[in-house]
C-alpha positions as CSV (number, residue, x, y, z in Angstrom):
1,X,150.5,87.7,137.5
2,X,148.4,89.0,140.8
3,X,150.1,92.5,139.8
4,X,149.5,92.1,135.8
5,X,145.8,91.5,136.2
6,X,145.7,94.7,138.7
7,X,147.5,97.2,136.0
8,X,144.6,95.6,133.7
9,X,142.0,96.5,135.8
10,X,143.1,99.9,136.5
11,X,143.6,100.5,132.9
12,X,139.9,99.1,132.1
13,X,138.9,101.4,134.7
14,X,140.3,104.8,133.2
15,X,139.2,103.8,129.9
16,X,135.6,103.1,130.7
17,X,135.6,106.6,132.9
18,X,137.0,108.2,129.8
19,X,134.1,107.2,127.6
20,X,131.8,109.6,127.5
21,X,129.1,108.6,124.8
22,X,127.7,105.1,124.2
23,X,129.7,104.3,121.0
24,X,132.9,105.3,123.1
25,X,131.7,103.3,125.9
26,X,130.9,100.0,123.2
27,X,134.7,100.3,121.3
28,X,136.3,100.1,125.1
29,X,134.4,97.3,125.7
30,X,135.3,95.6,122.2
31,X,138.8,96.5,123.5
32,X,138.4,95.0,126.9
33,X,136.0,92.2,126.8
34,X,136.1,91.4,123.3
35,X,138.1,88.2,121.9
36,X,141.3,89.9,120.9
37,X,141.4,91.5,124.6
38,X,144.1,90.7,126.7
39,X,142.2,89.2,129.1
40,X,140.4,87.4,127.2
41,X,143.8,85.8,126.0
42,X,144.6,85.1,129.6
43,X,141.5,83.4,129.9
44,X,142.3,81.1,127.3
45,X,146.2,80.5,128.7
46,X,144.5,79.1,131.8
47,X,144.8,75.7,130.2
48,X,148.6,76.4,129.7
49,X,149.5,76.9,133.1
50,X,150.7,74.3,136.2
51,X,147.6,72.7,137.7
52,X,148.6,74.4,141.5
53,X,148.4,77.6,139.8
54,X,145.3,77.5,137.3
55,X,142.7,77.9,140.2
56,X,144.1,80.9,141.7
57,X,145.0,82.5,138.8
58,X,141.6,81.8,137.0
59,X,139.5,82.6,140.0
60,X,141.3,86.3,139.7
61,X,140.3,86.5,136.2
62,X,136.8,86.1,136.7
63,X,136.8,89.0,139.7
64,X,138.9,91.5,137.1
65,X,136.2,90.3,134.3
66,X,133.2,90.9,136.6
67,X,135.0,94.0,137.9
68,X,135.2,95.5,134.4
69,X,131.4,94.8,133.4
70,X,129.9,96.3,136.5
71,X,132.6,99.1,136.1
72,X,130.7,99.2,132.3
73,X,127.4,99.0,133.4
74,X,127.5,101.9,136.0
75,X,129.5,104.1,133.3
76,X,126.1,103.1,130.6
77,X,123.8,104.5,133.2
78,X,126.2,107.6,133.6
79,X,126.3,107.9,130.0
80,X,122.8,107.3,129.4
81,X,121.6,109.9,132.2
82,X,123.7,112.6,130.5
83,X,123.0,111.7,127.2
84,X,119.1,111.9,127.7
85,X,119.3,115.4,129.3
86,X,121.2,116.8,126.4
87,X,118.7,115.4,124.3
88,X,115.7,116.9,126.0
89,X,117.6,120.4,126.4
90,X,117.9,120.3,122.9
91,X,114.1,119.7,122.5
92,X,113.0,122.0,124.9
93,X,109.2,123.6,124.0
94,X,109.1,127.1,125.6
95,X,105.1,127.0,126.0
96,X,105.0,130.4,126.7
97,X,105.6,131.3,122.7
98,X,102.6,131.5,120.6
99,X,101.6,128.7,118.5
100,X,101.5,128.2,115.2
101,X,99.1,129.5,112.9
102,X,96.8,126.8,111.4
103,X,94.6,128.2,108.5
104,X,90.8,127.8,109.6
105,X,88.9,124.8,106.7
106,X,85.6,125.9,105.8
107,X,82.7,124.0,104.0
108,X,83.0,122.9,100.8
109,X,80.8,124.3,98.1
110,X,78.8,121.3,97.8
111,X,78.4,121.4,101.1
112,X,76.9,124.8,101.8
113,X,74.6,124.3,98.5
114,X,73.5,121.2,100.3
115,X,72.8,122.8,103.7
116,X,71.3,126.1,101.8
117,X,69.1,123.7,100.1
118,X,68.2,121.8,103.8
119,X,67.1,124.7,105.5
120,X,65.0,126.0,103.3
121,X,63.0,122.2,103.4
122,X,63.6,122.6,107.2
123,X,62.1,125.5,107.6
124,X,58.8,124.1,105.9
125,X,58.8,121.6,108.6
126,X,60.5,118.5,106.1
127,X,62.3,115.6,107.9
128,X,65.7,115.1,106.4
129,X,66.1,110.9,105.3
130,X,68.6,108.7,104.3
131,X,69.2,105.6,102.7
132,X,72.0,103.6,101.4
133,X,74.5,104.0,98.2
134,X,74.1,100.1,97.3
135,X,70.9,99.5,96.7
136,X,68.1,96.7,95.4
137,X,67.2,96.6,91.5
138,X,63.5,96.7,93.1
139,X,63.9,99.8,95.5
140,X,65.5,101.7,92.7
141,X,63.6,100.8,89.5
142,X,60.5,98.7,90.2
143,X,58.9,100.0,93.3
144,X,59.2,103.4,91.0
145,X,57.4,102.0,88.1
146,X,60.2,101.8,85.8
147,X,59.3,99.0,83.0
148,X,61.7,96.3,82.8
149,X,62.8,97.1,79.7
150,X,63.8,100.7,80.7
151,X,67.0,101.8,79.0
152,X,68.3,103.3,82.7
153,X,68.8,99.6,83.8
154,X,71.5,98.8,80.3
155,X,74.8,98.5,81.6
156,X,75.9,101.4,79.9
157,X,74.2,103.6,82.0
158,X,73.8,102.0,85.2
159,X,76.9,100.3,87.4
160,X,75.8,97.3,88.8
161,X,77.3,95.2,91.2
162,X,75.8,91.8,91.4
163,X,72.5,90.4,90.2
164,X,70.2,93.0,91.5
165,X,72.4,95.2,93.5
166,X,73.6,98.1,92.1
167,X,74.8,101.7,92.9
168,X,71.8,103.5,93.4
169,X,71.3,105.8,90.6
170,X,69.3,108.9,92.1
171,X,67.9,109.5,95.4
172,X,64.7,108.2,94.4
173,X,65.2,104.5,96.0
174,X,64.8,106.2,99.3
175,X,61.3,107.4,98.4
176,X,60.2,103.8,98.1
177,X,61.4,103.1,101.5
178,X,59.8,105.9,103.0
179,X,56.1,105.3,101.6
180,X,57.0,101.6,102.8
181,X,58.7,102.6,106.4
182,X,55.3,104.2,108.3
183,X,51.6,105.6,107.2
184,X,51.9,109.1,105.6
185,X,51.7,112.2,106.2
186,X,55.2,112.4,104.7
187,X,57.5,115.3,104.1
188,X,60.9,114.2,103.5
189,X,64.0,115.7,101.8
190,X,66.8,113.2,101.0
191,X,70.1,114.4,100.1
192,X,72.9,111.9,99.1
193,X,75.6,110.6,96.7
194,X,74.6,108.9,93.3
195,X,76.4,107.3,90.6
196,X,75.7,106.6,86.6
197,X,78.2,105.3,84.2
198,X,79.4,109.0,83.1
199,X,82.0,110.5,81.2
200,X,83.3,113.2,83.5
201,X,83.1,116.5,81.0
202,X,82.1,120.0,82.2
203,X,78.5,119.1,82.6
204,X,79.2,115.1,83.9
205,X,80.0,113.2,86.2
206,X,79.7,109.8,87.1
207,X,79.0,110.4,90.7
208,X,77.3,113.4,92.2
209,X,74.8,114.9,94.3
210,X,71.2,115.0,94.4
211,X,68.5,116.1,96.8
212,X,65.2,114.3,96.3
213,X,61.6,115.2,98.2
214,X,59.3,113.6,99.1
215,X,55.3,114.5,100.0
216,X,52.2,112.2,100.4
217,X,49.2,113.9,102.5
218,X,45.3,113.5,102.3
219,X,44.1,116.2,99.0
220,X,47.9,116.6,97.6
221,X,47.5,119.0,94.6
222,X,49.9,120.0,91.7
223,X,49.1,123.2,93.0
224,X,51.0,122.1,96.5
225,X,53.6,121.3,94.5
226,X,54.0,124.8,93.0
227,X,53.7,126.6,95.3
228,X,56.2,125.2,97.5
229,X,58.7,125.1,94.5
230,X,58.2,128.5,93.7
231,X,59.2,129.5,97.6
232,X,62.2,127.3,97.3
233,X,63.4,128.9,93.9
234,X,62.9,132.3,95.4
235,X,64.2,131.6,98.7
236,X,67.4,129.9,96.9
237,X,67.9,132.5,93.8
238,X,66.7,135.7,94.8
239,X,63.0,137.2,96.0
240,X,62.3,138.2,92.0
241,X,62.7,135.3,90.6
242,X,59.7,133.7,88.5
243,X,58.9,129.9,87.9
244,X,58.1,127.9,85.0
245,X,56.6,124.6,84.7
246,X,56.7,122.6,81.4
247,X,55.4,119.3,81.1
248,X,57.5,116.4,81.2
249,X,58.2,112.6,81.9
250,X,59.2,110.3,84.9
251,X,58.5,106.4,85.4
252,X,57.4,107.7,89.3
253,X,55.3,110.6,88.6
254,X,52.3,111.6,87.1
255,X,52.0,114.3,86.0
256,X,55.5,115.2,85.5
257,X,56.7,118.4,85.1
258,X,60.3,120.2,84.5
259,X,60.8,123.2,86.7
260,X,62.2,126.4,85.3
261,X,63.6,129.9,87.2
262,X,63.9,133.2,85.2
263,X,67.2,134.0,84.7
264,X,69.4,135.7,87.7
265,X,71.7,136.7,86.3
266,X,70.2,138.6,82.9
267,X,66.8,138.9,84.9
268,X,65.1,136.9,82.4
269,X,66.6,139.1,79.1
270,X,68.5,136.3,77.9
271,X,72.1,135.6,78.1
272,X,74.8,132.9,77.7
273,X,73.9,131.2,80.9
274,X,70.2,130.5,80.1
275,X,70.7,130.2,76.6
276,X,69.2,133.8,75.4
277,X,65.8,132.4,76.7
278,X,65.4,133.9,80.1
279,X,64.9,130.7,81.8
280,X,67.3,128.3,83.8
281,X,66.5,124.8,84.4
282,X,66.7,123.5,88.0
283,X,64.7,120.6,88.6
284,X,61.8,117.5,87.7
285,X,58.9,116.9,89.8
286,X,55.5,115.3,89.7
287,X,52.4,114.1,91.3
288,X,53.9,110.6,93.1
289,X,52.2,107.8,90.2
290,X,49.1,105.9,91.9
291,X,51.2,102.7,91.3
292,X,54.0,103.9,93.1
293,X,51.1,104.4,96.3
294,X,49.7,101.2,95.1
295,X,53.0,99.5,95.1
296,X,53.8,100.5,99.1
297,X,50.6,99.6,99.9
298,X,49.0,103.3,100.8
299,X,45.2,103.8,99.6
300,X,45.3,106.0,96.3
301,X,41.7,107.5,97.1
302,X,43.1,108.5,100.7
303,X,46.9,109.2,99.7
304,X,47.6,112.1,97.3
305,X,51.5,113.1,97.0
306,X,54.2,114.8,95.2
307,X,58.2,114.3,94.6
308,X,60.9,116.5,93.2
309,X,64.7,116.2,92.3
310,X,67.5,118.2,92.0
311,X,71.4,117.9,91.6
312,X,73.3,119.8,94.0
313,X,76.2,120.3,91.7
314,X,73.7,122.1,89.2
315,X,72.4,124.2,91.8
316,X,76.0,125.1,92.3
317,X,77.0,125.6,88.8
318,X,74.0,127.9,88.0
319,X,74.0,130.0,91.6
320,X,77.8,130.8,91.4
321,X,78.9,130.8,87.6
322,X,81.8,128.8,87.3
323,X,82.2,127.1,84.1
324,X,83.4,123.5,85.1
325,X,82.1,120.9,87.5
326,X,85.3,119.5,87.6
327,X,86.2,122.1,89.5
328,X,84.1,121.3,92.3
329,X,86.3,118.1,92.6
330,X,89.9,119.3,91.7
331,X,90.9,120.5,94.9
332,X,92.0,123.6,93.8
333,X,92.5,126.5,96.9
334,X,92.1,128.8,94.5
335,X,88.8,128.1,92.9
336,X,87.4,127.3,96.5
337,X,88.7,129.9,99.0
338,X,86.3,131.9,96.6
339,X,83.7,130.6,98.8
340,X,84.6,131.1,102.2
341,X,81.5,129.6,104.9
């Protein structure tokens, strides 16, 4: 028996130093250890022997067992060692090769229309401000002196949230803030995302960009406001162009005006893109309505201001030509690599 269990272990032994990968190393022991092993049959016989000879013989079949699992365990390690090299030869970085080449992003158009549109404000010596997407009913339609029966409230074109919450539907909520936030003198752009309930078409969309600003200063004129939108028309479109101011309507203005730029790209002869009239469209502004003053509690004798708005995606679509503003949104490489920052 003694000289059995010795062969056993010497056979175990060559076996495990033969494996030389872990799934080798786990069929040996499957072999060896597992319940159709051979000594895992003499470990059952034990019952079958003479009671003088079960001690001895099962006390040597425990050292051959224990033998044969450290005998495993120092072979995993082995294995395991070996194995783990291999694998990080095989993934070896050289870090002295170059790199590779990741194409440099850029600005999208929006983007650099918005910034464009920024510095020229900037350099005026505006204050850039912000307010938030969801907004109050009051902040966007009653603190601007829209009725309550004012068709922009219907469902169909505003997207409401809960009783008087809503996605704000122009950048105009943030003027009410600002008269409210400190006494004037103001001068505030306010670029941000807005949302109406759109059909998305070559002209719409149901969310877009706007850039509203702000003014309210002791004697405020319409002729302030001009002035200042005629430098930011030249300043945007070209030294030569010419501005044109037709009246118009707002619920927070009054006066109200619409702002044309002669054309830039016929030079005011007429041609597709202004319509064969020489003029462009690019923005409304007004004198800031005394109840809009009254409402944020500024002095309309002391307080004079004025407020303008423009869409960003407009400004965009008239500047560089392209005929879709889905484009703006599609993703498309090809349409926006054209406008490299």
């Amino acid at each position: 028996m003694t000289e059995d269990l010795d062969r056993l272990l010497m056979d175990a032994r060559a076996r495990i130093d033969a494996a030389s990968r872990r799934t080798d190393l786990e069929e040996a022991r499957v072999a060896l250890l597992g319940r159709s092993s051979e000594l895992t049959q003499q470990l059952r016989g034990i019952a079958t022997l003479p009671p003088e000879q079960r001690g001895p013989v099962g006390k040597r079949l425990n050292e051959v067992r224990q033998a044969i699992e450290a005998a495993f365990a120092e072979r995993e390690a082995e294995v395991a060692a070996r194995e783990l090299a291999e694998q990080l030869e095989r993934e070896r970085v050289d870090v002295t090769l170059p790199g590779a080449v990741v194409p440099r992003g850029g600005l999208h158009l929006l983007t650099q229309t918005r910034r464009e549109i920024e510095d020229i404000f900037l350099g005026l010596g505006y204050e850039i401000a912000e307010g938030p997407e969801i907004e109050l009913e009051y902040n966007n339609f009653a603190a601007l002196n829209f009725s309550d029966d004012h068709p922009a409230k219907a469902e169909t074109d505003t997207l409401w949230i809960a009783p008087g919450v809503l996605l704000r539907t122009h950048t105009s909520p943030v003027q009410a803030r600002a008269l409210r936030a400190g006494p004037p003198p103001i001068y505030v752009i306010v670029p941000g995302r807005v949302y109406r309930r759109d059909t998305p078409d070559a002209t719409h969309s149901p969310i877009f960009h706007q850039v509203e600003g702000l003014v309210v200063d002791r004697g405020i004129t319409l002729g302030d406001l001009k002035g200042t939108l005629a430098y930011f028309a030249r300043s945007l479109f070209g030294a030569d162009r010419e501005t044109r101011f037709r009246t118009s309507f707002f619920p927070f203005t009054e006066p109200s005006v619409e702002v044309d730029v002669s054309c830039f790209l016929c030079d005011g002869a007429g041609c597709v893109v202004c319509k064969h009239s020489g003029w462009i469209e690019i923005l409304g502004a007004g004198e800031v309505d005394q109840n809009v003053l009254a409402m944020a509690g500024l002095d309309t004798d002391e307080w004079q201001g004025f407020a303008f708005g423009m869409g960003i995606e407009r400004i965009a679509f008239l500047k560089y030509g392209f005929p879709d503003l889905r484009m703006l949104y599609d993703n498309d490489l090809r349409f926006l690599e054209q406008f490299p920052a």
